[in-house]
PDB file of N, CA, C and O in Angstrom:
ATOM      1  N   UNK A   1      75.880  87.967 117.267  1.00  0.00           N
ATOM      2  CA  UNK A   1      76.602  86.901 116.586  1.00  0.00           C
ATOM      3  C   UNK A   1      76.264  86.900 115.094  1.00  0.00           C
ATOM      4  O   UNK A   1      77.108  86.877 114.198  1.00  0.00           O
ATOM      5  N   UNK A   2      74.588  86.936 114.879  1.00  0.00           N
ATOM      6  CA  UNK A   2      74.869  87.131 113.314  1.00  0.00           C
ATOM      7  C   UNK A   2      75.349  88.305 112.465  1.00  0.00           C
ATOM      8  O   UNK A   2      75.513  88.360 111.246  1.00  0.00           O
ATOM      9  N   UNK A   3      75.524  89.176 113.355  1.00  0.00           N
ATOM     10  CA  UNK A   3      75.890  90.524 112.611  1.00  0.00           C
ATOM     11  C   UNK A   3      77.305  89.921 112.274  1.00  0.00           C
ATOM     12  O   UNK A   3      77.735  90.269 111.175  1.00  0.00           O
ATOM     13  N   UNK A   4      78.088  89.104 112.994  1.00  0.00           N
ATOM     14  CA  UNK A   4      79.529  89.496 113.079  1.00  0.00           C
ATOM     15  C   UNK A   4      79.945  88.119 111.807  1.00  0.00           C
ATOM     16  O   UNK A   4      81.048  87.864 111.323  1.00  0.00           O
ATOM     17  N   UNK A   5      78.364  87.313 111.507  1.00  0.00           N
ATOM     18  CA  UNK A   5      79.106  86.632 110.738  1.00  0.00           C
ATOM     19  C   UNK A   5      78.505  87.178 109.450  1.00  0.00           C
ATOM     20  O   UNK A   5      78.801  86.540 108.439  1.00  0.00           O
ATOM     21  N   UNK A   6      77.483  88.553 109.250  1.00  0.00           N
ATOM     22  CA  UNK A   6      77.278  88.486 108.341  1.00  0.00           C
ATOM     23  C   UNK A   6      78.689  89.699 107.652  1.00  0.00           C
ATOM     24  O   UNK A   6      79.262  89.664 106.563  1.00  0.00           O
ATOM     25  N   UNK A   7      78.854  90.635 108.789  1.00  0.00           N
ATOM     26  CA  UNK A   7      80.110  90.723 108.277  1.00  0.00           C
ATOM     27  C   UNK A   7      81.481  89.783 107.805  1.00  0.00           C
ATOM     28  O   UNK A   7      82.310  90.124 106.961  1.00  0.00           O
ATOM     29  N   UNK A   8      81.477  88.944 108.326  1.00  0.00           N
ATOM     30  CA  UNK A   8      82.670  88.723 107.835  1.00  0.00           C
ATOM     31  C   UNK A   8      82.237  87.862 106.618  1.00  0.00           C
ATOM     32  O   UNK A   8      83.260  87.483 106.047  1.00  0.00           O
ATOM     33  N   UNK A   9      81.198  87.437 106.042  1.00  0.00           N
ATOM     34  CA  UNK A   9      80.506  86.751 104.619  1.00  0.00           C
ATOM     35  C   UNK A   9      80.605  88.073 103.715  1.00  0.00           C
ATOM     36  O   UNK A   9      80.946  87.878 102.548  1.00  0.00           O
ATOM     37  N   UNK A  10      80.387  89.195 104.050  1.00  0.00           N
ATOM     38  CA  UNK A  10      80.631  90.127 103.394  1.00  0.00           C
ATOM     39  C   UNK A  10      82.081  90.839 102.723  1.00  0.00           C
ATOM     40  O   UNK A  10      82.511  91.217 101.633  1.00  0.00           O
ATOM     41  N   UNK A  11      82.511  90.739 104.177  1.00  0.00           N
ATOM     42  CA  UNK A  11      83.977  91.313 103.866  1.00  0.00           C
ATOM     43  C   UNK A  11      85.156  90.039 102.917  1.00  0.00           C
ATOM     44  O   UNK A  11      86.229  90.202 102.337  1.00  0.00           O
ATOM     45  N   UNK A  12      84.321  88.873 103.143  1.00  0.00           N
ATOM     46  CA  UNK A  12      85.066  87.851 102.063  1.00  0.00           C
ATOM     47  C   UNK A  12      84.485  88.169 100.684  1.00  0.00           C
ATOM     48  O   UNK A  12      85.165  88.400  99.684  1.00  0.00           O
ATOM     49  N   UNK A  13      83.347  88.156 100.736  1.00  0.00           N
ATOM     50  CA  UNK A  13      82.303  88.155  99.519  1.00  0.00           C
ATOM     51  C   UNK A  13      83.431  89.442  98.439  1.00  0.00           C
ATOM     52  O   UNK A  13      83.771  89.351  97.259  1.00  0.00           O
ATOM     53  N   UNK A  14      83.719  90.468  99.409  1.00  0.00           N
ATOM     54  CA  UNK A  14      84.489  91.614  98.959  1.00  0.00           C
ATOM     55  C   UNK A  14      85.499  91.479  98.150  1.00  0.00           C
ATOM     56  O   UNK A  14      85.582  91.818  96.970  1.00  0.00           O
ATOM     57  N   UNK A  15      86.617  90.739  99.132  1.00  0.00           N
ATOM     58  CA  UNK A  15      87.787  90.175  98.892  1.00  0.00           C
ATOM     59  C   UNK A  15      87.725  89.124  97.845  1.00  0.00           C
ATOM     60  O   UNK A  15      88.736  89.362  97.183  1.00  0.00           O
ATOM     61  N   UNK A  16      87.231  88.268  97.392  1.00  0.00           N
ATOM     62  CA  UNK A  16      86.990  87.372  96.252  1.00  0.00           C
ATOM     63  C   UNK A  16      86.795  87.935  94.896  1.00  0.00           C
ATOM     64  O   UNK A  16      87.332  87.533  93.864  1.00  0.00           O
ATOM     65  N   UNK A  17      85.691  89.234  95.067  1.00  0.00           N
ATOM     66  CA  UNK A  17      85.598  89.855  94.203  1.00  0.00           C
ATOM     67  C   UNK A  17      86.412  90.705  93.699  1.00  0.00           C
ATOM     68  O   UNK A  17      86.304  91.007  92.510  1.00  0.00           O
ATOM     69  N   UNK A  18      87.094  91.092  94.258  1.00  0.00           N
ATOM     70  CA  UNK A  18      88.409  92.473  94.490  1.00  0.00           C
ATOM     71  C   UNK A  18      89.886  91.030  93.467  1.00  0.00           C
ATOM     72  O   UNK A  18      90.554  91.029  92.432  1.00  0.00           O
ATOM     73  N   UNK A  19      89.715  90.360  94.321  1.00  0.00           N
ATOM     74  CA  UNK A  19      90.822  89.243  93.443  1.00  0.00           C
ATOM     75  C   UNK A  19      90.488  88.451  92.189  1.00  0.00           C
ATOM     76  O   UNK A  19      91.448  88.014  91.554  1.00  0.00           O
ATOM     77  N   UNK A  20      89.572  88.268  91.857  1.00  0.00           N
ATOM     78  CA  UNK A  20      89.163  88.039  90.561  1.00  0.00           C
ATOM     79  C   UNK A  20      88.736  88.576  89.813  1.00  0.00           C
ATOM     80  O   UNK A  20      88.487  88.032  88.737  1.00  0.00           O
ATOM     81  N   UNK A  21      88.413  90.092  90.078  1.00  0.00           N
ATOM     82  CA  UNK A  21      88.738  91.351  88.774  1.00  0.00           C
ATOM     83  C   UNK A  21      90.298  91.536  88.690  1.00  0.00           C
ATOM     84  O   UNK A  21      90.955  91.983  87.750  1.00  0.00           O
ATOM     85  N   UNK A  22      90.725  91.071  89.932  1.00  0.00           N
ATOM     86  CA  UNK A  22      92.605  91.545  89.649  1.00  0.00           C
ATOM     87  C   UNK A  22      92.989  90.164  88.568  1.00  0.00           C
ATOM     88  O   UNK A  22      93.901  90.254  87.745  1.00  0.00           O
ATOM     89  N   UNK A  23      92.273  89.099  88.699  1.00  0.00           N
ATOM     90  CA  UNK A  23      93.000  88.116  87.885  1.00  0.00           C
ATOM     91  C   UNK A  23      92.717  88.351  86.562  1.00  0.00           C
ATOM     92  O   UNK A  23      93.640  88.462  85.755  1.00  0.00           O
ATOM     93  N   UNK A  24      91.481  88.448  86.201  1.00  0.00           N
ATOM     94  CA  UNK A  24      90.804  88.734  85.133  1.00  0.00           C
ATOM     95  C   UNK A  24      91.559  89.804  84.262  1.00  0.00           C
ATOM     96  O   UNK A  24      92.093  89.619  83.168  1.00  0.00           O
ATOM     97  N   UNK A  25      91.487  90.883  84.941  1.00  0.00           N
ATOM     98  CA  UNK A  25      92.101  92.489  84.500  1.00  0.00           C
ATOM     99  C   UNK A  25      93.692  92.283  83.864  1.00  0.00           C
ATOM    100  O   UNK A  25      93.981  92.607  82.712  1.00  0.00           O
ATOM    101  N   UNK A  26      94.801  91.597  84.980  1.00  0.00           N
ATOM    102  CA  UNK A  26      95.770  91.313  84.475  1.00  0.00           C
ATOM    103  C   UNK A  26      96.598  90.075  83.643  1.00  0.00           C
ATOM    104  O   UNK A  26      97.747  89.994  83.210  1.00  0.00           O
ATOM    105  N   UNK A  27      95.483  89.198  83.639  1.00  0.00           N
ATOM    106  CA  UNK A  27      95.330  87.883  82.480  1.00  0.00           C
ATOM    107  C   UNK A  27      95.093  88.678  80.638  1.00  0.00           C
ATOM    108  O   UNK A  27      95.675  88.424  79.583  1.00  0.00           O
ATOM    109  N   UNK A  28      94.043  89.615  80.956  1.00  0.00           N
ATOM    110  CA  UNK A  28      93.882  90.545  80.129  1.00  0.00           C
ATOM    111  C   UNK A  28      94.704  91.557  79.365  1.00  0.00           C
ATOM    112  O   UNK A  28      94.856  91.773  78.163  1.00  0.00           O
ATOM    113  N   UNK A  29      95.238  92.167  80.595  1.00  0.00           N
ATOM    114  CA  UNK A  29      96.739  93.323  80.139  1.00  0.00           C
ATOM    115  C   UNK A  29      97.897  92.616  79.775  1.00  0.00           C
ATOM    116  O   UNK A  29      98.739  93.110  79.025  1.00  0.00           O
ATOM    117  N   UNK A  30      98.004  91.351  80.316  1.00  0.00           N
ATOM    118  CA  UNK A  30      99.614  90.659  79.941  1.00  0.00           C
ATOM    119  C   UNK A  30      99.371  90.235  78.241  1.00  0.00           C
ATOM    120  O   UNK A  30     100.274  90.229  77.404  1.00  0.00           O
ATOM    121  N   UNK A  31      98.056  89.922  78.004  1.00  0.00           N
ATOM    122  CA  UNK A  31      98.024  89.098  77.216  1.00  0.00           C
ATOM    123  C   UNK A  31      97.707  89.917  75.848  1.00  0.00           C
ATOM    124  O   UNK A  31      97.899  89.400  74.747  1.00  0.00           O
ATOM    125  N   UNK A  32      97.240  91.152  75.996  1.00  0.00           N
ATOM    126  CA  UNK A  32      97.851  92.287  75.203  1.00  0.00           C
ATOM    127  C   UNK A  32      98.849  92.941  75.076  1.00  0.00           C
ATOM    128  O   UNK A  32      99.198  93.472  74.022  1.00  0.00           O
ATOM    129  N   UNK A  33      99.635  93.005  76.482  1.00  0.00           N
ATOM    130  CA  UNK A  33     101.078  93.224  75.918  1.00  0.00           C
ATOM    131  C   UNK A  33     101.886  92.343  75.353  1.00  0.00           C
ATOM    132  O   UNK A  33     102.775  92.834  74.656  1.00  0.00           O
ATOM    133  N   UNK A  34     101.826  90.482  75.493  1.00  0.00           N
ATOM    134  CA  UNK A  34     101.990  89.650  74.214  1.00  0.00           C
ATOM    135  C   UNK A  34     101.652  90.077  73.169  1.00  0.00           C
ATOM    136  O   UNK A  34     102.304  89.688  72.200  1.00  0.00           O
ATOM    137  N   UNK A  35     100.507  91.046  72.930  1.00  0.00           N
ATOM    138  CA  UNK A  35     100.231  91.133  71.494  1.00  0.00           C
ATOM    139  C   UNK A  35     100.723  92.126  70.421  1.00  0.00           C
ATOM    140  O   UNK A  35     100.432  92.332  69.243  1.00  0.00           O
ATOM    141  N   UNK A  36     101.411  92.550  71.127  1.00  0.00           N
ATOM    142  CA  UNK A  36     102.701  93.924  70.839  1.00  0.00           C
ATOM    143  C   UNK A  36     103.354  92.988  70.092  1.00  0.00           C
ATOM    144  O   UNK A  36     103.530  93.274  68.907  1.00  0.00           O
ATOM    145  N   UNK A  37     103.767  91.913  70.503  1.00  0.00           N
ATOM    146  CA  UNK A  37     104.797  91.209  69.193  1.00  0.00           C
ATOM    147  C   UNK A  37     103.774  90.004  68.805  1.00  0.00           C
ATOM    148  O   UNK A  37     103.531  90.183  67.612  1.00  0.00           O
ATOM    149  N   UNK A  38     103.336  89.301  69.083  1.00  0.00           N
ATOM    150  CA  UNK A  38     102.681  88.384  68.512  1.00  0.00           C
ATOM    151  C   UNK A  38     101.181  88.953  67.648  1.00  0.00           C
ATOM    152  O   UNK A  38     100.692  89.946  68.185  1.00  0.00           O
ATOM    153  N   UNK A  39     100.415  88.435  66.388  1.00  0.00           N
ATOM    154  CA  UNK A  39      98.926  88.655  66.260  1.00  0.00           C
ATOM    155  C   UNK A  39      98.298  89.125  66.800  1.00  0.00           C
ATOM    156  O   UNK A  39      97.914  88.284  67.613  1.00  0.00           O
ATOM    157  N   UNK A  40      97.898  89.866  66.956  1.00  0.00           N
ATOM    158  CA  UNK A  40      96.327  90.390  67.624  1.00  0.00           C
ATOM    159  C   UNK A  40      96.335  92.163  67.976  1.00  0.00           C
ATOM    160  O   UNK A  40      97.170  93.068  67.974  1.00  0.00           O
ATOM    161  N   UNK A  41      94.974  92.016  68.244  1.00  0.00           N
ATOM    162  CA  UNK A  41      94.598  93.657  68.177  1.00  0.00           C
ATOM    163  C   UNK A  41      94.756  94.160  70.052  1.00  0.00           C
ATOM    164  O   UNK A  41      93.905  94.345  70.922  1.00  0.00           O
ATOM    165  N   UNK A  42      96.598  94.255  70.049  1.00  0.00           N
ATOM    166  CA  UNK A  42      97.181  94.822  71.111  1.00  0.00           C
ATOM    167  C   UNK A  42      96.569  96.315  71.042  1.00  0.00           C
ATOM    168  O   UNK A  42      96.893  96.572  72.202  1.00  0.00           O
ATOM    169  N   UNK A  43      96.186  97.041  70.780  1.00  0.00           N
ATOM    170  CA  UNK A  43      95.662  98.260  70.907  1.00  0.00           C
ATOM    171  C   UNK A  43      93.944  98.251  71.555  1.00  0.00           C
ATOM    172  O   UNK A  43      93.574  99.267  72.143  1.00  0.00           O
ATOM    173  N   UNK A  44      93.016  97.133  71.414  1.00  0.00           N
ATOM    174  CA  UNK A  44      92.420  97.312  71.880  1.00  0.00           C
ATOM    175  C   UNK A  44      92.213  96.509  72.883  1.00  0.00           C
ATOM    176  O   UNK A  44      91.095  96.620  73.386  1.00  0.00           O
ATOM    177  N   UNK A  45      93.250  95.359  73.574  1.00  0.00           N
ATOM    178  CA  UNK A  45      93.352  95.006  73.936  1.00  0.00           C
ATOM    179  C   UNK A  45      93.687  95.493  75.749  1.00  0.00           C
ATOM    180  O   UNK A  45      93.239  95.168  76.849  1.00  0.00           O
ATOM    181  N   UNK A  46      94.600  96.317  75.282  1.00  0.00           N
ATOM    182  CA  UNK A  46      95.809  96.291  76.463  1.00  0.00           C
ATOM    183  C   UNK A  46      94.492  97.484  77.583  1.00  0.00           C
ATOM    184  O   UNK A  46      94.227  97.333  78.776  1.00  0.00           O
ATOM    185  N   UNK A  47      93.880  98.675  76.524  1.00  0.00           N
ATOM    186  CA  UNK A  47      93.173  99.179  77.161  1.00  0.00           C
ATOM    187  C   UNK A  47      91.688  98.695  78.172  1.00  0.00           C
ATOM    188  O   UNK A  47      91.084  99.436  78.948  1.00  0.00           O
ATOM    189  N   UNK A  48      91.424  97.461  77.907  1.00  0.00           N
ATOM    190  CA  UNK A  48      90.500  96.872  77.748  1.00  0.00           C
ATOM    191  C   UNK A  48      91.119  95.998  79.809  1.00  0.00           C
ATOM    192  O   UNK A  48      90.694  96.016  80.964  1.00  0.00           O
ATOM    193  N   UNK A  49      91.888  95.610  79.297  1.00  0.00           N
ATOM    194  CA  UNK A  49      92.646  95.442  80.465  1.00  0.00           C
ATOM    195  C   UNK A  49      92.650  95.881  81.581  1.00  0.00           C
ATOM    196  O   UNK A  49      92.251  95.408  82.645  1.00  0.00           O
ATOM    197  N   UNK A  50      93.354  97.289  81.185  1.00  0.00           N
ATOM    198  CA  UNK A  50      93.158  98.471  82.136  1.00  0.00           C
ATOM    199  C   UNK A  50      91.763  98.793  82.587  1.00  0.00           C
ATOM    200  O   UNK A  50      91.358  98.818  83.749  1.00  0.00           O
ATOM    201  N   UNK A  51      91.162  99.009  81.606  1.00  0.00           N
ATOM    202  CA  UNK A  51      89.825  99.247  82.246  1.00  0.00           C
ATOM    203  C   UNK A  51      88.691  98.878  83.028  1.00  0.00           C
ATOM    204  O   UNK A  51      87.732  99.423  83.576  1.00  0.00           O
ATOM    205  N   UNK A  52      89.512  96.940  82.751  1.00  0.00           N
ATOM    206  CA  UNK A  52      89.063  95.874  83.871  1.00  0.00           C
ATOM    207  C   UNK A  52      89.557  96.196  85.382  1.00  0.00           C
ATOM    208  O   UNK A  52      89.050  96.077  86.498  1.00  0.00           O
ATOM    209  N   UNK A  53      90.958  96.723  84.805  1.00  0.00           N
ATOM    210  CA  UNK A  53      91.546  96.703  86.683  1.00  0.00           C
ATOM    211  C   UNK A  53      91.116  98.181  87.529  1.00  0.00           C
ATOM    212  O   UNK A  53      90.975  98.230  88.751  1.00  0.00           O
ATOM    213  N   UNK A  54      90.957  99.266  86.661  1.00  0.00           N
ATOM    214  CA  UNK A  54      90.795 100.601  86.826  1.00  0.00           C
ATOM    215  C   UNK A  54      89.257 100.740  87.865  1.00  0.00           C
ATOM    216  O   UNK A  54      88.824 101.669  88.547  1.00  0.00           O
ATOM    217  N   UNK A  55      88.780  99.453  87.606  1.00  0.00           N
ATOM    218  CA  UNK A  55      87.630  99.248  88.935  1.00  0.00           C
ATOM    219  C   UNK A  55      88.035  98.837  89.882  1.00  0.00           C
ATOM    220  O   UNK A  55      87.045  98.468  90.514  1.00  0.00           O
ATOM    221  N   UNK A  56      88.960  98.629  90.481  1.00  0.00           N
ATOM    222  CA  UNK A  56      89.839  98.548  92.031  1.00  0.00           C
ATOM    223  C   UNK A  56      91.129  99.104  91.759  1.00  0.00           C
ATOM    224  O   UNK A  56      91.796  98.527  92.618  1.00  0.00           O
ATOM    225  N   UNK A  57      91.616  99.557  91.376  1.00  0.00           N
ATOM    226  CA  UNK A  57      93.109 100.088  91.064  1.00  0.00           C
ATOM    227  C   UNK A  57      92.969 101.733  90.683  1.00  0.00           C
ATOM    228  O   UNK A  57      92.520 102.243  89.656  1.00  0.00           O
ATOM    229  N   UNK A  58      93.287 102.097  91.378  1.00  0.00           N
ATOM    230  CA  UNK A  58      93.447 103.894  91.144  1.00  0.00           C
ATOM    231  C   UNK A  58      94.924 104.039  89.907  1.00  0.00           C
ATOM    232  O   UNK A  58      94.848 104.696  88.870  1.00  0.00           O
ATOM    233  N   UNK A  59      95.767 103.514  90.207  1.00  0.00           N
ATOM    234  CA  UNK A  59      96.714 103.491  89.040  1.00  0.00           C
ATOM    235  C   UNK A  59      96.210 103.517  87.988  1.00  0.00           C
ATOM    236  O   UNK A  59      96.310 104.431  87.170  1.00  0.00           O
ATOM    237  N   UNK A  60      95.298 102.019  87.813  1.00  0.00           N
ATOM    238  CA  UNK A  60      95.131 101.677  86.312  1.00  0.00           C
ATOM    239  C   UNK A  60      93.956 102.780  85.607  1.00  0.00           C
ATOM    240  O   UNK A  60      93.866 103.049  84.410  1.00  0.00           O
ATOM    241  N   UNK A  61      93.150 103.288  86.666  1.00  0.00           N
ATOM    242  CA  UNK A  61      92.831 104.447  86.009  1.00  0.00           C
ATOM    243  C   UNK A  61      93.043 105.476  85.879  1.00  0.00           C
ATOM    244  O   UNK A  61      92.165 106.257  85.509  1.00  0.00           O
ATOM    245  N   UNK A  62      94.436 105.903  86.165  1.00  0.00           N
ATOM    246  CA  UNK A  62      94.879 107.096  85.874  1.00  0.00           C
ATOM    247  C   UNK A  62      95.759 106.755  84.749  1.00  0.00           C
ATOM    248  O   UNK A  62      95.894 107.519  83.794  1.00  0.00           O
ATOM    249  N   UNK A  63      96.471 105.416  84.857  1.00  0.00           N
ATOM    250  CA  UNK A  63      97.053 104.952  83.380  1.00  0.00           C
ATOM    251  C   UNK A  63      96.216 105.033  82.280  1.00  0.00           C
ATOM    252  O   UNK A  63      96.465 105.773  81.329  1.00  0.00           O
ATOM    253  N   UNK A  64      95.004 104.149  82.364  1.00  0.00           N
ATOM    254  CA  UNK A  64      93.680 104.192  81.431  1.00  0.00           C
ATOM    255  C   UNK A  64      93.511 105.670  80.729  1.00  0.00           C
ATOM    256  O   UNK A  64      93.425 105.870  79.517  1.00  0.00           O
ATOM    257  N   UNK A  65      93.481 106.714  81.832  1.00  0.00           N
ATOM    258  CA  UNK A  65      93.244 108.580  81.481  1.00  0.00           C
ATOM    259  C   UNK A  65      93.993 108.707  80.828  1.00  0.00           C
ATOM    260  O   UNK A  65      93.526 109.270  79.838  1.00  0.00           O
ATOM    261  N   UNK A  66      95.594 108.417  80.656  1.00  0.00           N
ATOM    262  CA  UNK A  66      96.467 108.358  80.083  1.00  0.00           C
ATOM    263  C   UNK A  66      96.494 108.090  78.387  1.00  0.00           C
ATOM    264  O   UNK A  66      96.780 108.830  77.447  1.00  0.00           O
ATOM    265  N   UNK A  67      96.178 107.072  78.446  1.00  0.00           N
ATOM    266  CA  UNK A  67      96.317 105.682  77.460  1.00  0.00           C
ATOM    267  C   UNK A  67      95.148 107.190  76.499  1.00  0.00           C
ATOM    268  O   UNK A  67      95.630 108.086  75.807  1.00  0.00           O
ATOM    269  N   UNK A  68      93.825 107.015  76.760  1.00  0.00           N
ATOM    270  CA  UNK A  68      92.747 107.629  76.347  1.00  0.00           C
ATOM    271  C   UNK A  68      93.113 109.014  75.704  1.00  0.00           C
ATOM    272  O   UNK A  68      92.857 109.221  74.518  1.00  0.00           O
ATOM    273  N   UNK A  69      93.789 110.082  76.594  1.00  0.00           N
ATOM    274  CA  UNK A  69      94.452 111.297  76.406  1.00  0.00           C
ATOM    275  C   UNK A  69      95.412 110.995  75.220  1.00  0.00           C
ATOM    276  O   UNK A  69      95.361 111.765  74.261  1.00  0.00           O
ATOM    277  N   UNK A  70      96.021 110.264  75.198  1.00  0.00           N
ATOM    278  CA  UNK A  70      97.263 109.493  74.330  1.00  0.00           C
ATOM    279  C   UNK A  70      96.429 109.240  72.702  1.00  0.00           C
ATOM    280  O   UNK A  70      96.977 109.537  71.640  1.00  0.00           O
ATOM    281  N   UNK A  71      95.254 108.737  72.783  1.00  0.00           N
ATOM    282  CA  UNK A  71      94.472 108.297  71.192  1.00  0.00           C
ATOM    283  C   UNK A  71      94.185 109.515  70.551  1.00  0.00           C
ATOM    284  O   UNK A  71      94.415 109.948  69.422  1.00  0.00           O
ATOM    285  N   UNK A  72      93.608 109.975  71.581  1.00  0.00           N
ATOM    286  CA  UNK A  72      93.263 111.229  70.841  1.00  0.00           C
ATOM    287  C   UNK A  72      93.877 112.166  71.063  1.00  0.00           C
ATOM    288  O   UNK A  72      93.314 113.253  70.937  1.00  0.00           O
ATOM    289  N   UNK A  73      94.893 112.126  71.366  1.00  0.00           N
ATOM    290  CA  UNK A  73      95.768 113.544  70.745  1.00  0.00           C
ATOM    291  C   UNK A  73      96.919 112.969  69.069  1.00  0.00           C
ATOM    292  O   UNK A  73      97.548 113.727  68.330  1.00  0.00           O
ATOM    293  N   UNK A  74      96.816 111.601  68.986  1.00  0.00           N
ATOM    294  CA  UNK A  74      97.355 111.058  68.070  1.00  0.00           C
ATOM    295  C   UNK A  74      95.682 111.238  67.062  1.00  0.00           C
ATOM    296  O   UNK A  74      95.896 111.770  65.972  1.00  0.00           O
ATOM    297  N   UNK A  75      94.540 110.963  67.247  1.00  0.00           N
ATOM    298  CA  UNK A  75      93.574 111.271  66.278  1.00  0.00           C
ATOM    299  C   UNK A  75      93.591 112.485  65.963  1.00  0.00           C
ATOM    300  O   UNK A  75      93.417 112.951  64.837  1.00  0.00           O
ATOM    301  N   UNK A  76      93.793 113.026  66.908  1.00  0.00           N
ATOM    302  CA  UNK A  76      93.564 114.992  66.518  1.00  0.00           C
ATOM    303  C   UNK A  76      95.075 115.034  65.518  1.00  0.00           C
ATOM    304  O   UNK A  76      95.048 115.515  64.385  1.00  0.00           O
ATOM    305  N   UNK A  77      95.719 114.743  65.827  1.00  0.00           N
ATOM    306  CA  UNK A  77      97.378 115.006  65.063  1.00  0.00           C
ATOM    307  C   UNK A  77      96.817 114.330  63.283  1.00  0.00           C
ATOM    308  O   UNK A  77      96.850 114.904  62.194  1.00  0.00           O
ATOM    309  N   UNK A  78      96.240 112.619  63.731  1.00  0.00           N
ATOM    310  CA  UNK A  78      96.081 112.178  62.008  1.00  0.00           C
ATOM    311  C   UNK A  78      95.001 113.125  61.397  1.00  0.00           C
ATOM    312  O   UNK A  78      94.997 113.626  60.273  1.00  0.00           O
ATOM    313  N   UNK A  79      94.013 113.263  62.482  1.00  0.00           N
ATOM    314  CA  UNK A  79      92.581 114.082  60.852  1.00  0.00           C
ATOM    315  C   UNK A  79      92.356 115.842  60.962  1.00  0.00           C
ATOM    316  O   UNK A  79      91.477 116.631  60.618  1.00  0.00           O
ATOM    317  N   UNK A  80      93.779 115.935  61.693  1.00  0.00           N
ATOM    318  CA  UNK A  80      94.117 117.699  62.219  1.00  0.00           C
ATOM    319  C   UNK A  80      93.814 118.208  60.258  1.00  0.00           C
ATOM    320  O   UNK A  80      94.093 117.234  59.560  1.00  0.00           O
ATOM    321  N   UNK A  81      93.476 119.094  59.640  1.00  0.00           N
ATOM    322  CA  UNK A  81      93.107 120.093  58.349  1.00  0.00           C
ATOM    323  C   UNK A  81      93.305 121.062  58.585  1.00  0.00           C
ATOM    324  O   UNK A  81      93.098 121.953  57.760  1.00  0.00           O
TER     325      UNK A  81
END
């Protein structure tokens, strides 16, 4: 009996955590992609986001690889000599 409740304290413990990096992560990304038109530093933002969700989300870190691959091939292009 206590095994079965320490599983299931666990497997919530999981789930809570799993949903409030998702809230966090995409409270984060929306609110850098607001910043595409409104004030603020949408560039370090939006990644910042991603990189919150990219800890439960296989997408967001292959978007994130993306995003990353994406700076620096635009840095290599600006300080290319």
């Amino acid at each position: 009996m206590r095994r079965f409740i320490n599983n299931t304290v666990n497997g919530a413990l999981r789930h809570t955590k799993r949903v409030i990096i998702s809230v966090v992560g995409f409270t984060v990304l929306f609110i850098g992609i607001a910043m595409i038109v409104l004030p603020g530093p949408a560039i370090v933002v939006i990644p910042l986001g991603l990189a919150i969700l990219a800890g439960e989300f296989v997408w967001a870190e292959r978007l994130l690889k993306k995003v990353k691959s994406g700076v620096k091939s635009a840095k290599d292009s600006i300080y290319k000599k």
